[in-house]
N, C-alpha and C positions, 0 to 999 in steps of 0.2 A: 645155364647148365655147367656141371663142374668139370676139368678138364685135369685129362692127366696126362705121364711125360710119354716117351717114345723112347724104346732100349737106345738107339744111337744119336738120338739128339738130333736139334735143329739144324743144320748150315745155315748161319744170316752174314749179310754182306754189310759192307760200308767203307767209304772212302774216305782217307786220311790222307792228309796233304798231296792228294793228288792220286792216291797208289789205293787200290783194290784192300783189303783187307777183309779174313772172314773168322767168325768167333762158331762155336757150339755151345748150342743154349737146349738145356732139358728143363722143361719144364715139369716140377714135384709134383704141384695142386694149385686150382684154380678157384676157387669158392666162391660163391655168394657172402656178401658181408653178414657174419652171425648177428641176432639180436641178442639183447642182453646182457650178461656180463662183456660179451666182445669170445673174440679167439682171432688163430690163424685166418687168414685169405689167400693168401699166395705163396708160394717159396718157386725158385728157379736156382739150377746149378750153370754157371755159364765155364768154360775154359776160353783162353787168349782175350776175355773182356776187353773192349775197351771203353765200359763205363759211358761217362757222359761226354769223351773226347770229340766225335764228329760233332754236336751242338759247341762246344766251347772251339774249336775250330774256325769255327763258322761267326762265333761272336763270346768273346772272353770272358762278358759278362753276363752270360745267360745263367739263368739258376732256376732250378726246379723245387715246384712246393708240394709238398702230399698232405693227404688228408688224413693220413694213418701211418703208424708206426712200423719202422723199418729194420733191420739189423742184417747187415754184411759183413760176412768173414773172408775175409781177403786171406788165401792161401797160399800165393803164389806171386812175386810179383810186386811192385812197389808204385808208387803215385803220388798224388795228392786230393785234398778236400778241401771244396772253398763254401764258406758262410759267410754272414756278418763279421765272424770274428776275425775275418782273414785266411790265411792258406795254411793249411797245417799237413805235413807229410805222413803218406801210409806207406808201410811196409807188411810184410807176409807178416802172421800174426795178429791184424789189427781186427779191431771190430769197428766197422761205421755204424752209430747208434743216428736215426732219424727219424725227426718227430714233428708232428704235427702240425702245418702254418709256420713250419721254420725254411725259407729259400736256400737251396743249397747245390752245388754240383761236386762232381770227383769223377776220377778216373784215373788211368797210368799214364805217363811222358807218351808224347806223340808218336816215337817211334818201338814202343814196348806195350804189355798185353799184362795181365794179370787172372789169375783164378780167381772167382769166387762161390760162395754162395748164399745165399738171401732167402729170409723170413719177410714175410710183408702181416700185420697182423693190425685190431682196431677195439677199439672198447673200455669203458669204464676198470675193466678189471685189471686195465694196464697204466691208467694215470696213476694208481697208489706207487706203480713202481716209478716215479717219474721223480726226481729230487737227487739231491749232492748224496753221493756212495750210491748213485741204484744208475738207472738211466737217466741222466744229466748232460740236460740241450749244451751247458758247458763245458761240458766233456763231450764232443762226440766221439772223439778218437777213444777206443781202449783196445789194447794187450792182451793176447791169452795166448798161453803158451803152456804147454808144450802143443807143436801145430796139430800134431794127429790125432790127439784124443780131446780136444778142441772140432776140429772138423769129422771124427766120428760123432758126437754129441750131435751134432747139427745133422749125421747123416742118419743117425737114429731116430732123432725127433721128427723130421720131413718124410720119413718114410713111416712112420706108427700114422702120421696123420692121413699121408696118401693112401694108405690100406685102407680109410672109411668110404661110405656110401655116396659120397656125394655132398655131404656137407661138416661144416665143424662141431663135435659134442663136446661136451661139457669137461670130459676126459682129457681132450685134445688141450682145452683152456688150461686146467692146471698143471700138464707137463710142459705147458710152455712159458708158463709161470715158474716152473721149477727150474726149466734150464735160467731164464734171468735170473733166478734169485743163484742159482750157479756161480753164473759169470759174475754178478754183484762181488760174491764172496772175496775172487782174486782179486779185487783192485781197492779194498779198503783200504785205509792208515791203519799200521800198528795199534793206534787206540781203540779205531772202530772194531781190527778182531778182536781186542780182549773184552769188549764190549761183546760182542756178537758171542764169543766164548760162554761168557758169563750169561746172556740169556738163556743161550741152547740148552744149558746144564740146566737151569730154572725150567725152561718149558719141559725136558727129559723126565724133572719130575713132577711137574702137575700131568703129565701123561699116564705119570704110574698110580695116579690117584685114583681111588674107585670111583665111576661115575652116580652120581646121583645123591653121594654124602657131603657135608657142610664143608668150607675147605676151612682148619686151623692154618691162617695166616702168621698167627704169633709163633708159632713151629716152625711152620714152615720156614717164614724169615730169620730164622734164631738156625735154622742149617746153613743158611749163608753168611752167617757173621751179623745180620742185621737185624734193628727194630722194626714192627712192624707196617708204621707209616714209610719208615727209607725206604723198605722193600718194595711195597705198594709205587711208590712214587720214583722209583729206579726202572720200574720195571715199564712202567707207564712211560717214560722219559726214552727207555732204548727200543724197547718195541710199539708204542704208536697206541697201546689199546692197555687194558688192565686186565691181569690176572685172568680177572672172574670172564671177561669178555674173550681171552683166548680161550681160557677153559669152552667157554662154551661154542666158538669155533671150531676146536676140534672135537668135539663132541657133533657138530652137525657133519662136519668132514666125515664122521668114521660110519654116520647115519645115508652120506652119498653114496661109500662103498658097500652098505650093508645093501641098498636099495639098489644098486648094478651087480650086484654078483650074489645077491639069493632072492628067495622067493618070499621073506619074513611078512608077514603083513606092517603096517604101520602101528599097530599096535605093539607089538611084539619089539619092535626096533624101538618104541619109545622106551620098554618098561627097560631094555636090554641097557640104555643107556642112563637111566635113569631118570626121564623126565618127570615131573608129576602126574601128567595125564596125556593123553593122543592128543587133544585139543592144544595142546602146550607146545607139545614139540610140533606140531604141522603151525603151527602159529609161527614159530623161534623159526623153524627153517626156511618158510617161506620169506621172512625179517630176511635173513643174509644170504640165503639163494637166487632168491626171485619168485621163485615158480614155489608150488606145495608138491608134497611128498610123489605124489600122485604123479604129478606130469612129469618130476624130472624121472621117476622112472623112465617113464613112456619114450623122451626125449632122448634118456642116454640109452636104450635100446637102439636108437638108430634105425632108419629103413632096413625091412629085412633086404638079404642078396640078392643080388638080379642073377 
């Protein structure tokens, strides 16, 4: 069953070198592990945390392993994190990124406490984010500043999820997608944003293309200064997929919002977007959904209110 917080939080105990010590933990949401793409499962706000400090107390080399993806913002408060790679310091600011089948501990100095607050989340639809510039097991430490509109982000996203029925939708996945691809943004190289630059501008306009017409590649590429193989093979090289396969991407993307927020039949949304036939697009979305038209309505309807 899912579980949700309490207005004034937990009281939890625990003893540090000897001395009483008590933290408040509110817990956000509690889930069931989604199928399929993956989503949220947990989040927790704690104040005076102290992490993983009474286990490492107790023996220095203890380390903890999850089976799912983790992200802490540490808003308060300074410490450290230990891995394989060694000890690495947190300060307010940081983000602890953890992942999966990686052994790891953290916390603050023995006699000090720290804010945080934590996403706990699992699924295929989060290893694409897993690599150098995204969430990188060799990066776990990252930076995001300025602190408050950093931990608003995090306090909007945990609460749109907590307002649901009792489990993770589909919805919930992609705004939590969006906040990482967020955070990704600040911590690239200079090269990576002029890159990242330069695609956005290129996706901005296959966006404005009419759906369902041939795309002129040779044009199009000839508006960014290039021939049409560099184009093709630039675009493939920074974003991971071609053209034609983002195109069609968003075109399934704007076909999930059509199908949560109106009543269009499936036909009607295929001809709207262009596809050739209804057997075409329930075919193509079910390819990079999972589910056919059908069910993910049903899905992202959610349990009605109790």
């Amino acid at each position: 069953m899912p579980r949700y917080p309490t207005h004034d939080g937990e009281l939890q105990q625990a003893v540090i070198r000897g001395r009483k010590t008590v933290r408040r933990y509110w817990l956000n949401f509690d889930f069931p592990r989604p199928a399929g793409p993956g989503g949220p499962i947990r989040s927790s706000r704690i104040t005076d945390s102290w992490g993983h400090r009474p286990r490492l107390e107790m023996n220095g080399s203890w380390r903890r392993t999850l089976d799912w993806y983790s992200l802490i913002y540490v808003h308060r408060g300074s410490g450290v994190y230990h891995d394989a790679g060694g000890e690495r310091s947190i300060r307010a600011g940081d983000l602890i990124c953890l992942f999966p089948g990686i052994p790891h501990a953290y916390g603050p100095a023995a006699d000090e406490r720290w804010d945080e607050i934590n996403i706990d989340f699992a699924g295929p639809a989060f290893d694409a984010w897993r690599g150098a510039g995204l969430l990188d097991p060799a990066e776990p430490i990252r930076h995001l500043e300025p602190i408050a509109f950093w931990l608003t982000r995090f306090e909007q996203f945990v609460g749109s999820v907590a307002r649901t029925h009792g489990r993770t939708t589909v919805r919930d996945t992609g705004r939590l997608v969006d906040l990482i691809a967020s955070m990704a943004a600040e911590w690239v190289s200079p090269s990576e944003k002029a890159a990242s630059a330069w695609i956005e501008r290129v996706e901005a306009r296959l966006d404005e293309l009419q759906p369902g017409l041939p795309i002129d590649y040779e044009s199009l590429a000839a508006e960014f200064g290039l021939g049409e193989q560099s184009f093709r093979k630039k675009f493939k090289r920074l974003a991971g997929i071609t053209p034609a396969q983002y195109r069609s991407r968003r075109l399934i993307a704007a076909a999930c919002l059509l199908l949560e927020e109106t009543q269009d039949s499936c036909r009607d949304i295929s001809r709207r977007l262009g596809f050739e036939s209804e057997f075409y697009f329930s075919r193509r979305f079910k390819q990079l959904v999972g589910v056919c038209p059908k069910n993910y309505r049903l899905n992202a309807a959610g349990p009605p209110p109790v």
